[in-house]
MDAnalysis code that builds the backbone (N, CA, C; Angstrom):
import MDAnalysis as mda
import numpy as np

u = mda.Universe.empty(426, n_residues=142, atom_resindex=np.repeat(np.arange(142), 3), trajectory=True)
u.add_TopologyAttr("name", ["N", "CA", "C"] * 142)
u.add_TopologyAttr("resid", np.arange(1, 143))
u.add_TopologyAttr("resname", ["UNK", "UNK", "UNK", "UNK", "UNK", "UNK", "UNK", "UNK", "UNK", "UNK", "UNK", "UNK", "UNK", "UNK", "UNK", "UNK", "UNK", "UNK", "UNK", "UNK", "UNK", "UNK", "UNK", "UNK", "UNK", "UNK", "UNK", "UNK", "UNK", "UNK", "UNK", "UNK", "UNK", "UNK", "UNK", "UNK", "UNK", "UNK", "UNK", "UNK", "UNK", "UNK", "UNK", "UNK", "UNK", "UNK", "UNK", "UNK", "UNK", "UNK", "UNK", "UNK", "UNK", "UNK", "UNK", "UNK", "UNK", "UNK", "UNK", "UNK", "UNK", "UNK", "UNK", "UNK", "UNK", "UNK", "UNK", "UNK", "UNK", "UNK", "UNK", "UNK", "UNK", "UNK", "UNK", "UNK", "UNK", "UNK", "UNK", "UNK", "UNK", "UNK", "UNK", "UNK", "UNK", "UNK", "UNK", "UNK", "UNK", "UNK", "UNK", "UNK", "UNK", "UNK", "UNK", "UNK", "UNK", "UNK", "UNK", "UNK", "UNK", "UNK", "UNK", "UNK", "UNK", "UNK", "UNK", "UNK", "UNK", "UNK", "UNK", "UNK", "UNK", "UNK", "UNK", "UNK", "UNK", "UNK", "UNK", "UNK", "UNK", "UNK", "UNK", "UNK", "UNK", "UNK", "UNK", "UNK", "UNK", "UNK", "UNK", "UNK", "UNK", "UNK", "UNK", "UNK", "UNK", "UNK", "UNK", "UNK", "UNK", "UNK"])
u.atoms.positions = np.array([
    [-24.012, -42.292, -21.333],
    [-22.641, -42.695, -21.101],
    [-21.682, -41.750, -21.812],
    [-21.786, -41.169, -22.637],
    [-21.202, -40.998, -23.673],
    [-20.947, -38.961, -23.139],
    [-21.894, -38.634, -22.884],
    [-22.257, -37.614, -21.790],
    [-21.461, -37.207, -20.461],
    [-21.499, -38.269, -19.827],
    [-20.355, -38.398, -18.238],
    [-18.839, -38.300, -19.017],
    [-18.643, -39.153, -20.195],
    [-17.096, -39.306, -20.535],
    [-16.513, -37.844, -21.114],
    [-17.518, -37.236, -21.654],
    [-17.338, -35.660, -22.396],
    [-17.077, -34.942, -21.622],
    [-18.178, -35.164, -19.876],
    [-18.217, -34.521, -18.420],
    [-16.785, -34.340, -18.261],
    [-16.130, -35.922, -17.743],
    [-14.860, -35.732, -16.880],
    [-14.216, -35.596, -17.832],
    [-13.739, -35.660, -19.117],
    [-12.968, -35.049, -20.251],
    [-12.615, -33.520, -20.162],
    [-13.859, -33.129, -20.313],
    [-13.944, -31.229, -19.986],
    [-13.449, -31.073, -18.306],
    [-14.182, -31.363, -17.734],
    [-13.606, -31.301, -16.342],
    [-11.943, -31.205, -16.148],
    [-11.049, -32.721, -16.639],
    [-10.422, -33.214, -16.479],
    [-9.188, -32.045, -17.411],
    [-9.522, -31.230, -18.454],
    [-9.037, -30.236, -19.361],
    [-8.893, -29.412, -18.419],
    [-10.111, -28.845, -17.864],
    [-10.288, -27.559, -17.264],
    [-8.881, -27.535, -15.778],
    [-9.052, -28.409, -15.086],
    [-8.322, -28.872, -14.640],
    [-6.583, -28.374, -14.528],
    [-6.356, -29.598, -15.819],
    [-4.736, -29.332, -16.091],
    [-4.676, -27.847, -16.677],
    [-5.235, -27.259, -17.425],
    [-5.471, -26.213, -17.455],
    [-4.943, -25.221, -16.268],
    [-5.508, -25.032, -15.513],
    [-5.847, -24.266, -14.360],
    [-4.029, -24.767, -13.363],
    [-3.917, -25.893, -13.693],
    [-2.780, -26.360, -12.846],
    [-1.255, -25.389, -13.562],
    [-1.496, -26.122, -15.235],
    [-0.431, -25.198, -15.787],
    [-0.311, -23.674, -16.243],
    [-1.451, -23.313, -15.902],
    [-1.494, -21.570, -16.166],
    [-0.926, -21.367, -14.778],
    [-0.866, -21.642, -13.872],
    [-0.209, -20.798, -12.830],
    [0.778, -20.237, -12.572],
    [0.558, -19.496, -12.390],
    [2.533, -18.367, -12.323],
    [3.148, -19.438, -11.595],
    [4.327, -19.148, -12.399],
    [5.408, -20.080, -11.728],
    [6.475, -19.069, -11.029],
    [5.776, -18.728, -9.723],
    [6.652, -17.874, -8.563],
    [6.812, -18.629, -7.744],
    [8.006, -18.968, -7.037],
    [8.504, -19.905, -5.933],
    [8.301, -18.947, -4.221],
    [8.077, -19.508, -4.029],
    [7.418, -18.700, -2.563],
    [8.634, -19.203, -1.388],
    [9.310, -18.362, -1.017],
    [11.025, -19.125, 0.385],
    [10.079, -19.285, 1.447],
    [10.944, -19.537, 2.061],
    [10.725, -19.597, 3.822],
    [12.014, -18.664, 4.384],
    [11.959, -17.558, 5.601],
    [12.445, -16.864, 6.222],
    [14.062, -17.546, 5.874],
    [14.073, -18.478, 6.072],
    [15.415, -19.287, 6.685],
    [16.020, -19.348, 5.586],
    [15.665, -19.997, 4.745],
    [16.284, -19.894, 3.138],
    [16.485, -19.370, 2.649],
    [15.993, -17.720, 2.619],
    [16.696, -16.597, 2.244],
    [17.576, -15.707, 3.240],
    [17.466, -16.054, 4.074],
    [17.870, -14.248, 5.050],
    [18.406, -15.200, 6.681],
    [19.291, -14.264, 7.125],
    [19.917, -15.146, 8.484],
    [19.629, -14.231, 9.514],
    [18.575, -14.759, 10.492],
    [18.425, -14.343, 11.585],
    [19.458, -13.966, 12.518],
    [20.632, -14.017, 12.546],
    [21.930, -14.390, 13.093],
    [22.572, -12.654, 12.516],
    [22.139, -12.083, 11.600],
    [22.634, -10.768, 10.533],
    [21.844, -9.896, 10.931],
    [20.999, -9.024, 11.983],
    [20.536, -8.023, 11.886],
    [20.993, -7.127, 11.237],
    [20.336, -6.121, 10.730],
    [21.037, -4.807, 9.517],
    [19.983, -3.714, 9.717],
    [20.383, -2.751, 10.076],
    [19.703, -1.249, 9.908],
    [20.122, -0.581, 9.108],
    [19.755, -0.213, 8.248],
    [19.847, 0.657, 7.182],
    [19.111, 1.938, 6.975],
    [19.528, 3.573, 6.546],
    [18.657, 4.259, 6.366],
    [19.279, 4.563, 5.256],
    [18.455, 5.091, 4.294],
    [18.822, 5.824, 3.112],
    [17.291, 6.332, 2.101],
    [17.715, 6.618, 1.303],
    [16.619, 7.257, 0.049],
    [16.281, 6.510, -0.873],
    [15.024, 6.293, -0.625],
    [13.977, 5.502, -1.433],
    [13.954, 5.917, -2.964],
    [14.746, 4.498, -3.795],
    [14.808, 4.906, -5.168],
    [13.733, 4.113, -6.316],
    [13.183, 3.367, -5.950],
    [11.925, 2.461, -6.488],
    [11.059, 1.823, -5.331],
    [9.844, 1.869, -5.756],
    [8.650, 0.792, -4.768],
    [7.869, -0.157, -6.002],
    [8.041, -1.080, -5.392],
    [7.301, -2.224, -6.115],
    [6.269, -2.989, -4.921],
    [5.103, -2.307, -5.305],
    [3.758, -2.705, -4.382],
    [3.053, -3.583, -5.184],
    [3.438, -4.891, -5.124],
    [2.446, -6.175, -5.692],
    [2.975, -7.219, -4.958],
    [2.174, -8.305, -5.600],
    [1.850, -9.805, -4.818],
    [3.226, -10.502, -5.434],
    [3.664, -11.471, -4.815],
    [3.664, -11.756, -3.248],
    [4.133, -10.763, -2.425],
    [4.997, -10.335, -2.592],
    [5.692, -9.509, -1.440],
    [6.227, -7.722, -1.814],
    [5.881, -7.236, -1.378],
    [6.020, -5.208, -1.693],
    [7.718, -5.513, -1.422],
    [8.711, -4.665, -2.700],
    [10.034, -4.406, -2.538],
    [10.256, -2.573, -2.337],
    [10.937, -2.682, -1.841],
    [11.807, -0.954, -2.459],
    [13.159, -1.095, -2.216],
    [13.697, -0.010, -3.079],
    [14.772, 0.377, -3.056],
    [15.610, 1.474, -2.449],
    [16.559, 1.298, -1.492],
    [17.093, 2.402, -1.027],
    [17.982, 3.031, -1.323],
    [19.037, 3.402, -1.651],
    [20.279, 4.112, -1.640],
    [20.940, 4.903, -0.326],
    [21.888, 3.554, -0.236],
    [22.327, 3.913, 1.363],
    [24.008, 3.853, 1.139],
    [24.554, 4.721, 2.161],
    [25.775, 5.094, 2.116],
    [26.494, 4.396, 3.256],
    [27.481, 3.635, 2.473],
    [28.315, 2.880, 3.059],
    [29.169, 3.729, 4.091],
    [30.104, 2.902, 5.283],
    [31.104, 4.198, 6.058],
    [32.104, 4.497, 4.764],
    [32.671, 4.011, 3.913],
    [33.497, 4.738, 3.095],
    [32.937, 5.622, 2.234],
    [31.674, 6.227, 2.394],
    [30.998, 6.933, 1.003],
    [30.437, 6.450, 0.199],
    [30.687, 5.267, -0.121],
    [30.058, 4.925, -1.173],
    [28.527, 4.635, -1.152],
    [27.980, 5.042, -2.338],
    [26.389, 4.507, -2.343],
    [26.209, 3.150, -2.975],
    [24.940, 2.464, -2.366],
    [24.688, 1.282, -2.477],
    [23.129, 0.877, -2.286],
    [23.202, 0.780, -3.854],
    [21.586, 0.538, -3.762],
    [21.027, -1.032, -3.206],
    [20.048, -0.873, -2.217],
    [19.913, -2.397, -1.868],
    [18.204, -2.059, -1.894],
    [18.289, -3.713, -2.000],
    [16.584, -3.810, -2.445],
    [16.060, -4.545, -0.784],
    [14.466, -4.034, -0.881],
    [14.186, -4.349, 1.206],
    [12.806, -5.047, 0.425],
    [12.635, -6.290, 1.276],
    [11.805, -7.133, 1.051],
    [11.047, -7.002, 2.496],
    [9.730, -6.568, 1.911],
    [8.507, -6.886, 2.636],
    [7.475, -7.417, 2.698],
    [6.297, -7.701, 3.625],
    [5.440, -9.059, 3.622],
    [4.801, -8.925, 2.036],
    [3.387, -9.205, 2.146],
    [2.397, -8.946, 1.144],
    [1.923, -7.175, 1.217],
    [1.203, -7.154, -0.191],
    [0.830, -5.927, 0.056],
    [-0.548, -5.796, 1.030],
    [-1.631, -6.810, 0.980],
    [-2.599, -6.947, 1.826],
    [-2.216, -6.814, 3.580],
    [-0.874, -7.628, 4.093],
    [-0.280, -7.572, 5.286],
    [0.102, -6.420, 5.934],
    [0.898, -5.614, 4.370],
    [1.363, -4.280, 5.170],
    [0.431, -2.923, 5.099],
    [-0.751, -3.294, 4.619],
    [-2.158, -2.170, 4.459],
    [-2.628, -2.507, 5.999],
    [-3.017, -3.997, 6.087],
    [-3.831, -3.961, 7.901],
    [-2.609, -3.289, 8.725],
    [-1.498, -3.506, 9.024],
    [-0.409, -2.898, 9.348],
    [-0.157, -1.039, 9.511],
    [-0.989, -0.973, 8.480],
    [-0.924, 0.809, 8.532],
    [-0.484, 1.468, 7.030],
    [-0.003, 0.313, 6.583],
    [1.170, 0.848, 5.007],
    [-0.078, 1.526, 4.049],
    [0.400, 2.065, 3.431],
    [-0.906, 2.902, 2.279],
    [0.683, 2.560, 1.151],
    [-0.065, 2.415, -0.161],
    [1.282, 2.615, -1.670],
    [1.574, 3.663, -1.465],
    [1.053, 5.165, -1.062],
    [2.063, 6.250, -0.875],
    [3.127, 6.137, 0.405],
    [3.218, 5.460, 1.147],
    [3.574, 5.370, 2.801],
    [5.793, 5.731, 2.329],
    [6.049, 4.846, 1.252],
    [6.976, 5.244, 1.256],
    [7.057, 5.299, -0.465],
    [7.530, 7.065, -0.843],
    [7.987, 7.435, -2.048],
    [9.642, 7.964, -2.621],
    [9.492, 7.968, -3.929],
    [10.817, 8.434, -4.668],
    [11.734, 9.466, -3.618],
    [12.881, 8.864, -3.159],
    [13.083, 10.321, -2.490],
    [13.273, 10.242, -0.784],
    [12.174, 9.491, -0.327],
    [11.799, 9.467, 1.164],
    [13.353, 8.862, 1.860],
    [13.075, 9.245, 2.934],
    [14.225, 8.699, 3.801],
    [13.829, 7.705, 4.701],
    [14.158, 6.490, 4.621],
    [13.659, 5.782, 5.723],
    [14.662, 4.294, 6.407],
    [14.357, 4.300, 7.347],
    [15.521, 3.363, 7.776],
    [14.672, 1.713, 8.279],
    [15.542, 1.048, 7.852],
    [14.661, -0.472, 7.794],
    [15.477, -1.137, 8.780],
    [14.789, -1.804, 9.453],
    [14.884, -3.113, 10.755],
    [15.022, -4.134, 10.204],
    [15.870, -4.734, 9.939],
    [15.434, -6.356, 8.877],
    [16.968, -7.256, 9.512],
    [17.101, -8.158, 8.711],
    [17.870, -9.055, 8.312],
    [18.624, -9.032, 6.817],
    [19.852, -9.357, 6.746],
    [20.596, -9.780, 5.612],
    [20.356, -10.834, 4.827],
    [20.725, -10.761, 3.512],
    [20.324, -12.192, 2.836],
    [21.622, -12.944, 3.113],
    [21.108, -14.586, 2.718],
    [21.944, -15.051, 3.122],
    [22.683, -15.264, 1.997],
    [22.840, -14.631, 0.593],
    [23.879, -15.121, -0.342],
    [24.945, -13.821, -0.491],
    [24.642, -12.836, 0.697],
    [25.554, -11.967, 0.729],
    [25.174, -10.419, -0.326],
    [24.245, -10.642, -1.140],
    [23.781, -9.704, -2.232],
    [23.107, -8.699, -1.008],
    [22.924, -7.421, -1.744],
    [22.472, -6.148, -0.948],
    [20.708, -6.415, -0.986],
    [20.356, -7.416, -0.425],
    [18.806, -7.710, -0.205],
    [18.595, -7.583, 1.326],
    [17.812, -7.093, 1.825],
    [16.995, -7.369, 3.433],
    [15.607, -7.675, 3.690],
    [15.490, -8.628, 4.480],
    [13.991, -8.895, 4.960],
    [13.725, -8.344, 5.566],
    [12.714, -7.113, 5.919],
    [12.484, -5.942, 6.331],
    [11.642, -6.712, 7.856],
    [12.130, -5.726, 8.778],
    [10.685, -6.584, 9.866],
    [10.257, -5.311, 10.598],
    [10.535, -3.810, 10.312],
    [10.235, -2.707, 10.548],
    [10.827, -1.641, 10.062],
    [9.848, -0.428, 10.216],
    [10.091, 0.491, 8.954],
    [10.083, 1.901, 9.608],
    [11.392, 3.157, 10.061],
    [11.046, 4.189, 10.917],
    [10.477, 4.873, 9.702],
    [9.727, 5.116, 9.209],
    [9.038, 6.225, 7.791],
    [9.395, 7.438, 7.897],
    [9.280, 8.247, 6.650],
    [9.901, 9.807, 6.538],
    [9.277, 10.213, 7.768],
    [8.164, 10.383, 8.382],
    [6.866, 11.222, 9.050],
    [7.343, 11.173, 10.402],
    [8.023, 9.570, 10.758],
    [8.149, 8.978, 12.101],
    [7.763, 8.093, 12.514],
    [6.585, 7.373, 11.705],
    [6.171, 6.246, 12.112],
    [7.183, 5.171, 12.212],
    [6.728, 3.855, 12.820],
    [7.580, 2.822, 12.566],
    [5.792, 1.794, 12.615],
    [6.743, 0.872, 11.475],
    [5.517, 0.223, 11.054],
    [6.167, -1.207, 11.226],
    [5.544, -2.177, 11.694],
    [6.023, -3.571, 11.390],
    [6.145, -4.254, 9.868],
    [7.057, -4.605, 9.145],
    [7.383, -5.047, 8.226],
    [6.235, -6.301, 7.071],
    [5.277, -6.725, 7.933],
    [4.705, -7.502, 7.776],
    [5.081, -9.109, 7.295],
    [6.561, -9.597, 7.509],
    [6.677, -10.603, 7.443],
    [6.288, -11.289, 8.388],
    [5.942, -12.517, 8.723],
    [5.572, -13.244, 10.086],
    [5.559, -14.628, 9.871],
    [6.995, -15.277, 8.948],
    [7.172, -16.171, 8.351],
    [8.022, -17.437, 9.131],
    [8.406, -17.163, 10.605],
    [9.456, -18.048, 10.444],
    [10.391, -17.126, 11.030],
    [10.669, -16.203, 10.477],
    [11.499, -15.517, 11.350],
    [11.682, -14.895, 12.770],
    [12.522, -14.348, 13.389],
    [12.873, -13.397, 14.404],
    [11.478, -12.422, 14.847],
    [11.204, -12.126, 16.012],
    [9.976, -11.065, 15.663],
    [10.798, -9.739, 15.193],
    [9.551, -8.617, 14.580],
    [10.182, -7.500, 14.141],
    [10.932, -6.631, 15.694],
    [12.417, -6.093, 14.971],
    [12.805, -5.379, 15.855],
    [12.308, -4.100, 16.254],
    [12.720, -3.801, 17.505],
    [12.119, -2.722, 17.742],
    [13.409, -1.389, 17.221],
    [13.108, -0.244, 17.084],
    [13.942, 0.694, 16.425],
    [14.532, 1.438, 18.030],
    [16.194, 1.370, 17.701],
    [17.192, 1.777, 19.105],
    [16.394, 2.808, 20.098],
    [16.574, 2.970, 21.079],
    [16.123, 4.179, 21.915],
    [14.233, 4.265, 21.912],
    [13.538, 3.005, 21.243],
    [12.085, 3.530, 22.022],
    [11.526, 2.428, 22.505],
])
């Protein structure tokens, strides 16, 4: 008896354990961040990549019609999503030029949900979101 109670004790540790170590990252839905209703193309020069879980970011530096530069950050699927997809961590670097297919956020900040990618080379890659949203656009003229 005394054995089983030690059992589900340890068990019952291991447990809450396992519940409260978990990263506390909040995971959206398409809709709650970004408005299907806002398409946005953007091209500019890739100033950071952040390739990890949940979702791969980079940064562009894109020029407004008045000149001005404006760094905005492009949200894409997982990094596992955008590897079957074609993406490699080198696919886009420091520097690169590339223009993104996405959506606007919806609190107005310089964020986009990426849903395709024309790459320095020429490729265009699907964004790998497939959340809820819009399907990925296709890029003008192909």
């Amino acid at each position: 008896m005394r054995r089983s109670i030690a059992t589900v004790a340890a068990a019952a540790a291991a447990a809450a354990s396992l519940l409260t170590s978990r990263p506390l990252v909040a995971h959206h839905s398409f809709a709650a961040e970004y408005d299907s209703t806002k398409p946005v193309t953007l091209t500019g020069s890739v100033t950071k990549v952040e390739w990890m879980n949940p979702h791969v970011y980079f940064h562009l530096d894109v020029k407004d019609p008045a000149g001005s530069v404006i760094n905005w950050a492009i949200e894409g699927g997982a990094p596992n999503t955008l590897y079957r997809a074609g993406w490699r961590k080198d696919s886009v670097k420091f520097g690169d030029v590339v223009t993104v297919y996405g959506y606007l956020a919806r609190d107005g900040t310089h964020l986009a949900n990426m849903r395709s990618a024309m790459l320095s080379d020429g490729r265009n890659l699907f964004g790998g979101q497939n959340d809820g949203g819009p399907p990925p656009s296709k890029p003008p003229g192909r």
